[in-house]
C-alpha positions as CSV (number, residue, x, y, z in Angstrom):
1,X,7.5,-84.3,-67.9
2,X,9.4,-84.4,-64.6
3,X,9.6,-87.9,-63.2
4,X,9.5,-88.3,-59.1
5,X,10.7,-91.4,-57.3
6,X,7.9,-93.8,-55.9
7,X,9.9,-94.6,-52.6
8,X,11.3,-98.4,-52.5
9,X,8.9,-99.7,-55.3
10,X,12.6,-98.2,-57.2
11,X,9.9,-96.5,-59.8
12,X,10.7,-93.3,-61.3
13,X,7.1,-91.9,-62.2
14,X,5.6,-88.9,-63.8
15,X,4.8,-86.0,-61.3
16,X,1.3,-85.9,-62.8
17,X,-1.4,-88.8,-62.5
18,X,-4.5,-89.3,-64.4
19,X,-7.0,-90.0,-62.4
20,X,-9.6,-92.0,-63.9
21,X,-12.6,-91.0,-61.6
22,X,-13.9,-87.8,-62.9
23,X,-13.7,-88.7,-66.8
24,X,-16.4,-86.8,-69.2
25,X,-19.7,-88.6,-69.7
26,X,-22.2,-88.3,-72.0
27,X,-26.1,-87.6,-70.8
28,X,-26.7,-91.0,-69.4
29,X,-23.7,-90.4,-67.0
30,X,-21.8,-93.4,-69.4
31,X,-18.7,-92.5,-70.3
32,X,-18.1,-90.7,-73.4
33,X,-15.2,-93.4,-74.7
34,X,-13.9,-91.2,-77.6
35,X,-13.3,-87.6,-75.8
36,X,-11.9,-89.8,-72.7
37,X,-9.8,-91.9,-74.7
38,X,-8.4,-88.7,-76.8
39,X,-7.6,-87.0,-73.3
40,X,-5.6,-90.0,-71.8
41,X,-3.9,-90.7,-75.4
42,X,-2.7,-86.9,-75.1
43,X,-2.0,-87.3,-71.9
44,X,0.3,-90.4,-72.6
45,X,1.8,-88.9,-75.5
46,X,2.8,-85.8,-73.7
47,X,4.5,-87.5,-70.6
48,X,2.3,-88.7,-68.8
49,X,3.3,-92.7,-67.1
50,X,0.7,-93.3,-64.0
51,X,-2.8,-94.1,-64.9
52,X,-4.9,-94.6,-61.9
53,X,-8.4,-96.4,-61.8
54,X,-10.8,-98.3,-59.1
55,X,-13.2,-101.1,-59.3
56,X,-16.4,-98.9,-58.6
57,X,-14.7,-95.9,-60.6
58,X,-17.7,-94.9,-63.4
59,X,-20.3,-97.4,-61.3
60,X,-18.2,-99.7,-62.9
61,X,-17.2,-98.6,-66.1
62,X,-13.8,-97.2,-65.3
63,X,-12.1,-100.2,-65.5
64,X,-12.8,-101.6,-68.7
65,X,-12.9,-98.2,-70.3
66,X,-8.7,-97.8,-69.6
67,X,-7.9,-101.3,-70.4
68,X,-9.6,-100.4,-73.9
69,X,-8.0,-97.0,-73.8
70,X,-4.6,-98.3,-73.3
71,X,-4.8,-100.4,-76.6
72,X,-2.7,-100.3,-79.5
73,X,0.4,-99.8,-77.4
74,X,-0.2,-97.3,-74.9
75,X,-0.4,-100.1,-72.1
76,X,3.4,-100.5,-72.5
77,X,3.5,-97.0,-71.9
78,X,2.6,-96.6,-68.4
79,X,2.3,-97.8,-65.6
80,X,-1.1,-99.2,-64.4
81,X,-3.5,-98.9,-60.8
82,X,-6.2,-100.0,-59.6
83,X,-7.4,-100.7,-56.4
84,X,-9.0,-104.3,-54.7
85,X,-12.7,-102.9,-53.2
86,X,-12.4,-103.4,-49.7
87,X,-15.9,-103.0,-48.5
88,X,-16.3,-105.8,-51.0
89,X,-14.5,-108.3,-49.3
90,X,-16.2,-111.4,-47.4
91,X,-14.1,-114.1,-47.6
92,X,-10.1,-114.6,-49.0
93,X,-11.6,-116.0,-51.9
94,X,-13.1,-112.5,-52.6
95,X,-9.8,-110.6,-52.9
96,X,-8.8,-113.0,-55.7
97,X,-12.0,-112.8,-57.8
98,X,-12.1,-109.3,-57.7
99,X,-8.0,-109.0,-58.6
100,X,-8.1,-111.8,-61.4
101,X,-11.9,-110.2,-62.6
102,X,-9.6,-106.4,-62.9
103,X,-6.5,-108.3,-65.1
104,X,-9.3,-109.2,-67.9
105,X,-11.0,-105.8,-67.8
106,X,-8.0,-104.1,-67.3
107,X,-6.8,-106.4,-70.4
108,X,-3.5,-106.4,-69.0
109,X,-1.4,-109.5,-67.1
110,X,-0.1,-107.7,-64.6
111,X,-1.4,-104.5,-62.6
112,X,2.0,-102.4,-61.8
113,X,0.6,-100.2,-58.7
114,X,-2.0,-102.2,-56.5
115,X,-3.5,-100.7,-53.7
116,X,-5.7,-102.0,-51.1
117,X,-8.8,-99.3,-51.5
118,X,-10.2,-96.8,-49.3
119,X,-8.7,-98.1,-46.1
120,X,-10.1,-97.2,-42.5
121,X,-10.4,-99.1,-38.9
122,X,-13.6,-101.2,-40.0
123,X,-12.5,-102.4,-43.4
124,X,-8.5,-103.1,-42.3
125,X,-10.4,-104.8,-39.3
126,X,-12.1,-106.9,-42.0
127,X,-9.8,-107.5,-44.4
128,X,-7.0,-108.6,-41.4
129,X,-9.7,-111.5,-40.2
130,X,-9.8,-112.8,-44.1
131,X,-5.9,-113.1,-44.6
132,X,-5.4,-109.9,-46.5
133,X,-1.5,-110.3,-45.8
134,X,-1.5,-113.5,-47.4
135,X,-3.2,-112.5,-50.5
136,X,-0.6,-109.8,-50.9
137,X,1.8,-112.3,-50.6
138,X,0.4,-114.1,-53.0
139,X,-0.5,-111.7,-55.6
140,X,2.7,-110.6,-55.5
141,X,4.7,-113.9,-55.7
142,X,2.2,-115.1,-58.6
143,X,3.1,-111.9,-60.9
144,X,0.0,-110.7,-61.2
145,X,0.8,-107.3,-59.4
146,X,4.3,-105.6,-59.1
147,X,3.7,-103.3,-56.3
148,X,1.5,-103.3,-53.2
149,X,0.3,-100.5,-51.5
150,X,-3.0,-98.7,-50.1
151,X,-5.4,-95.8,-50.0
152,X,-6.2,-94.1,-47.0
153,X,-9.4,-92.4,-45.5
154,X,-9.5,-92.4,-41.3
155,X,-7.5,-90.8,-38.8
156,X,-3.7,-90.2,-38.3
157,X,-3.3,-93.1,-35.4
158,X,-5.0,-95.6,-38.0
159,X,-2.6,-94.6,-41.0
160,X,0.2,-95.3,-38.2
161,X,-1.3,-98.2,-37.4
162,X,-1.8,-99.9,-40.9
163,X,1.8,-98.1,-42.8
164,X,3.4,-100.4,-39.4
165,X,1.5,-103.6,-40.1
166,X,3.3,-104.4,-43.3
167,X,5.8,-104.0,-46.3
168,X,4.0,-101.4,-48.1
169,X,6.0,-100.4,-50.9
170,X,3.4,-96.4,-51.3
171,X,0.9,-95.2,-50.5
172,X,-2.2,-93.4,-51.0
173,X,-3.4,-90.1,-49.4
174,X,-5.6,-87.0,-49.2
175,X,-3.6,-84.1,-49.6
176,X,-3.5,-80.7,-50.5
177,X,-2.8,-76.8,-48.7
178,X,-6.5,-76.7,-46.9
179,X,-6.0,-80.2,-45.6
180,X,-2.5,-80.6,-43.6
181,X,-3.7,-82.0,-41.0
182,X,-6.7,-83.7,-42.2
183,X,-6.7,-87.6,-42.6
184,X,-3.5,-88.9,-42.6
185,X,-2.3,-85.4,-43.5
186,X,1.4,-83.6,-43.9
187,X,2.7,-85.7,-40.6
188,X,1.0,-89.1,-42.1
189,X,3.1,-88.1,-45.2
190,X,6.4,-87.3,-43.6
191,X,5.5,-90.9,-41.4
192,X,5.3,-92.7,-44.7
193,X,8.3,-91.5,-46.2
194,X,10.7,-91.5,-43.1
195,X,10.4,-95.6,-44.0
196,X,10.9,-95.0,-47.7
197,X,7.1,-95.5,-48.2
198,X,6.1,-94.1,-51.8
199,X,3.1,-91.5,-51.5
200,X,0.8,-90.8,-54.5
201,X,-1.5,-87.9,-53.6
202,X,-5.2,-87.6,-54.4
203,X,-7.4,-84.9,-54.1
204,X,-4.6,-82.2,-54.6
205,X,-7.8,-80.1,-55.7
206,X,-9.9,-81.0,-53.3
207,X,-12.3,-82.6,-55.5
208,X,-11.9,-79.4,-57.4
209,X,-13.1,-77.1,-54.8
210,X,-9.5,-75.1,-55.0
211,X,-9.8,-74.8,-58.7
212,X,-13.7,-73.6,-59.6
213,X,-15.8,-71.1,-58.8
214,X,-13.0,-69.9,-56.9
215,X,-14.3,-67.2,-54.1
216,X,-13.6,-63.1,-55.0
217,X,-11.3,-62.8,-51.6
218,X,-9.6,-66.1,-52.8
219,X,-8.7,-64.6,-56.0
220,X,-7.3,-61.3,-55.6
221,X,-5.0,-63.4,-53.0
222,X,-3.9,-64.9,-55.9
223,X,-3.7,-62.2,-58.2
224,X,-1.8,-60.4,-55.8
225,X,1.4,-62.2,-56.0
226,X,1.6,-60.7,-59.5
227,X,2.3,-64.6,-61.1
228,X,0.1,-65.4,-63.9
229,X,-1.1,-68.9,-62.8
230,X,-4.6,-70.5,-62.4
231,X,-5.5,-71.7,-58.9
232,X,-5.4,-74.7,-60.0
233,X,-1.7,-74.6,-60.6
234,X,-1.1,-72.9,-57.4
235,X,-2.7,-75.9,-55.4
236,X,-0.4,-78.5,-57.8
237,X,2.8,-76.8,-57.6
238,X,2.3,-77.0,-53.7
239,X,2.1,-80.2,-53.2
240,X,4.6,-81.0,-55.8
241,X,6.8,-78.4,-54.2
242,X,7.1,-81.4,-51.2
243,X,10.0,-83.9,-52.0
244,X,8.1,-86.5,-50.6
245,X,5.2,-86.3,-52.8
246,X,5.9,-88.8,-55.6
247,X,2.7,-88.5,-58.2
248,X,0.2,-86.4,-58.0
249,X,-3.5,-88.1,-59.4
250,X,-5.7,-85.3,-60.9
251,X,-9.2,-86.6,-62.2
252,X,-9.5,-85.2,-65.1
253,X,-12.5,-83.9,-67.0
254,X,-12.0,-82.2,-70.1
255,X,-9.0,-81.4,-72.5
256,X,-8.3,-77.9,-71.4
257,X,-7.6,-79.6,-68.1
258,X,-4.9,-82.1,-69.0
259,X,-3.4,-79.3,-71.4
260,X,-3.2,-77.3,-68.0
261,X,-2.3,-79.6,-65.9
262,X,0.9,-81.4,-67.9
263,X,1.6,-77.7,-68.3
264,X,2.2,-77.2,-64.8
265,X,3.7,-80.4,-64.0
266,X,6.3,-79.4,-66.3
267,X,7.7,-77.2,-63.7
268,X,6.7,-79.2,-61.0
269,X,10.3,-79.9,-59.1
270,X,10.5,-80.4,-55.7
271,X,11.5,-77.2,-53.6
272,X,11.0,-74.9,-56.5
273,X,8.4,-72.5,-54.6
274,X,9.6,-69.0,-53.5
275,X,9.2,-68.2,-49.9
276,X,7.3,-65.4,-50.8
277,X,5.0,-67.6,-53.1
278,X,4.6,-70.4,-49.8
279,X,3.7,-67.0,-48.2
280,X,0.8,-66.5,-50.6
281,X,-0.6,-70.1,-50.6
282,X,-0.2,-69.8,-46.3
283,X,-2.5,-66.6,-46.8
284,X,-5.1,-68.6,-49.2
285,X,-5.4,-71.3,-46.6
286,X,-6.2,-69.0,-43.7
287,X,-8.9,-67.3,-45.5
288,X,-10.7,-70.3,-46.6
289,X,-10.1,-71.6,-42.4
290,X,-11.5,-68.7,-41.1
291,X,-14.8,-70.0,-42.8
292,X,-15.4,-72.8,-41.2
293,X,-18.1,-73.6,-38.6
294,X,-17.2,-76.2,-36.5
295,X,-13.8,-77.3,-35.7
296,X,-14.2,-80.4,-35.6
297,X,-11.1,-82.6,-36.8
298,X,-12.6,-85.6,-37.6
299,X,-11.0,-88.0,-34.9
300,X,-14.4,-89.8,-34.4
301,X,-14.1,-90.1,-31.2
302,X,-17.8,-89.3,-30.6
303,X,-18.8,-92.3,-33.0
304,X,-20.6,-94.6,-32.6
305,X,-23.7,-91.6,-32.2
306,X,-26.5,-94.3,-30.7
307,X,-28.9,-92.2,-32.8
308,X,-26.8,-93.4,-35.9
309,X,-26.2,-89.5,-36.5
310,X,-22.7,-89.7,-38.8
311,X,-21.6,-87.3,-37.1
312,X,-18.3,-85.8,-38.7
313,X,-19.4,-86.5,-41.9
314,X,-22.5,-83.6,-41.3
315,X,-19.8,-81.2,-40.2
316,X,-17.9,-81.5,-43.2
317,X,-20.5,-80.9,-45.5
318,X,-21.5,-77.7,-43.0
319,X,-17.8,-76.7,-42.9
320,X,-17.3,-76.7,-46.7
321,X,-20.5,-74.9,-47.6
322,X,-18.9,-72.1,-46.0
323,X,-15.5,-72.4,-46.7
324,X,-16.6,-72.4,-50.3
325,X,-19.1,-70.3,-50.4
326,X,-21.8,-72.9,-52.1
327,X,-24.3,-73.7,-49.8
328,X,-26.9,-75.2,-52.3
329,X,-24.4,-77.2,-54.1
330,X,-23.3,-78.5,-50.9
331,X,-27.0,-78.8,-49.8
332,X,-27.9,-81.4,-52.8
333,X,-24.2,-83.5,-51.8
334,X,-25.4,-83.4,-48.1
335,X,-28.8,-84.8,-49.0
336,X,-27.3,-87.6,-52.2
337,X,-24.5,-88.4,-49.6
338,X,-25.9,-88.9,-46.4
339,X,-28.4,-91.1,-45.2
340,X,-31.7,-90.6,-44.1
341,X,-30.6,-92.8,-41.0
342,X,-27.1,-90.8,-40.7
343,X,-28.6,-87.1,-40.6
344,X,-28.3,-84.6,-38.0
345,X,-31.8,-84.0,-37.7
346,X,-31.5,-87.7,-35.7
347,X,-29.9,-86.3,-33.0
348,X,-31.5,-87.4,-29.9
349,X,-29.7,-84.9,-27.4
350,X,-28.6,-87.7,-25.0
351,X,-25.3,-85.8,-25.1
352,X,-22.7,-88.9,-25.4
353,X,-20.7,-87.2,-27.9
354,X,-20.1,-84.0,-26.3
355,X,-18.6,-85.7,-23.1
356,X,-16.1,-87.6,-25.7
357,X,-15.4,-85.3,-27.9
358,X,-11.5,-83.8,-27.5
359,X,-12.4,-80.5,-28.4
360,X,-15.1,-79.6,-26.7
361,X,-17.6,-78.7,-29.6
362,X,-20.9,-77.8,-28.4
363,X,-22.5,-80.8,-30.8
364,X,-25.7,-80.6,-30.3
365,X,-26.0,-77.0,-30.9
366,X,-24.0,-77.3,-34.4
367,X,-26.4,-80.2,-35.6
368,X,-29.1,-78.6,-34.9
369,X,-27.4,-75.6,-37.5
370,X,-26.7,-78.3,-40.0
371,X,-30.0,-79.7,-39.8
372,X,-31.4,-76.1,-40.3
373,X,-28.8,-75.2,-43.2
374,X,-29.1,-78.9,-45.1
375,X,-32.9,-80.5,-44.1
């Protein structure tokens, strides 16, 4: 297993994380403990160093499953994430519960990679006004974490914003060849590691939307480069082919996928893509862009909607129905994931957005197709 430097936490990790979000369950939706713990243990035993978990991971159940996982001696094998829930947080008493509640279902004394979870302008807002800096402080000084950092979900200027506020040692993002300039994106990367900022990637699959159920047009893209390799190892090795991408967090849900994966991480060293095989993945992304609907980039600048309409969120589950060709899969997401109160079929028409919004997108018009497609 190839090991990548985390930045100025002075870690040498493995290029591949596991991800302990996506972990087989059983019928119930619990977790089925023996396949999962099997999968990590492999995935321990064949290189892997960087487990990565959350609070609300599993509606809970994440958590205790890895600190039970990493018994009989596979704790001292890796290093060990998890994340404080920020939309928990109402007080500075909160952020201490929560970490010193993870150390006993982690079973563990110390967490190695700590991140602040899921960070955007309303929670950082939230979390400054409650001392957050002092709590890192503290957890820090006390020993019960040996490196603080953060996950991101908002826009570029708010990634800025927060990486400038304090001594992050990493950092968290979305990443992967569809979304370079989504979230914090390829500049919010380069931002963090111009101040020696270590960056853990997530969603290097997209929540595996690059790797299953692949579109026919997609494919022969791939199959035209005459390389035997999955897509899913075509969407790894490019963002490992970055040598500022330190580990890569894939959530895992079967043994065939960790076999896979460690497989390709084994050949996952920076700059080791062919021009001619950047060329391919540069033709892959243009085919699943010229998909999309609305191009809208998520800056939010037409939010607050006074209707309560969530308004980017709809266009990204109207964008990737398209751009994935799975309309009814995306049709059930759209419906479990969005509010009755934060549909589009709540627009009003007053227009508010349209006269904010930088790009000029005919808003209305494209809610009123997302309320067609979805409700």
């Amino acid at each position: 297993m190839i090991r990548r430097e985390m930045g100025k936490t002075g870690e040498k990790v493995s290029a591949l994380g596991f991800g302990c979000m996506r972990l087989p369950t059983r019928d119930d939706q619990s977790i089925d403990v023996d396949e999962a713990t099997r999968m990590l243990r492999f995935a321990i035993d064949n290189g892997v160093d960087y487990v990565d978990t959350a609070w609300g991971y599993h509606n809970g159940q994440s958590e205790p499953f890895v600190g039970s996982a990493l018994q009989d001696g596979y704790r001292d094998k890796v290093n060990l994430a998890t994340k404080l829930p920020s939309w928990l947080i109402k007080c500075r008493e909160d952020m201490d519960y929560y970490l010193n509640e993870q150390l006993r279902r982690l079973r563990t004394d110390v967490i190695d990679f700590y991140l602040i979870h899921a960070l955007n302008r309303r929670y950082w807002k939230n979390l400054k006004e409650h001392d957050i800096f002092e709590f890192m402080d503290s957890a820090l000084a006390s020993g019960r974490i040996r490196h603080i950092g953060f996950s991101f979900h908002d826009t570029l200027d708010v990634f800025k914003e927060i990486i400038d506020s304090y001594g992050w040692e990493f950092c968290q993002i979305q990443y992967n060849f569809v979304d370079t300039e989504h979230q914090a994106g390829l500049e919010g990367l380069k931002y963090a590691a111009d101040k020696g900022i270590g960056v853990a990637v997530m969603e290097p699959l997209r929540g595996g939307k690059l790797a299953t159920n692949v579109r026919d047009d997609i494919l022969s893209i791939w199959t035209s480069s005459g390389i035997d390799r999955t897509p899913a190892a075509w969407a790894l090795r490019w963002v490992w082919n970055d040598p500022d991408v330190g580990v890569v967090l894939s959530g895992m849900s079967t043994m065939d996928q960790v076999r896979e994966n460690i497989e390709t991480a084994r050949e996952a060293s920076p700059n080791s893509m062919s021009s001619s095989e950047l060329a391919i993945v540069d033709r892959v992304r243009e085919e699943y862009k010229k998909r999309i609907k609305v191009s809208c980039t998520g800056c939010s600048y037409c939010m607050p909607c006074p209707s309560g309409v969530a308004i980017p969120t709809c266009f990204d589950f109207f964008n990737d129905a398209y751009m994935f060709d799975s309309i009814e899969d995306h049709k059930k997401a759209y419906l479990r994931s969005v509010k009755k109160e934060n549909r589009a079929s709540l627009c009003v028409e007053c227009g508010r957005c349209e006269e904010l919004c930088p790009q000029n997108i005919p808003i209305i018009e494209q809610l009123k197709e997302v309320s067609s497609l979805f409700e």
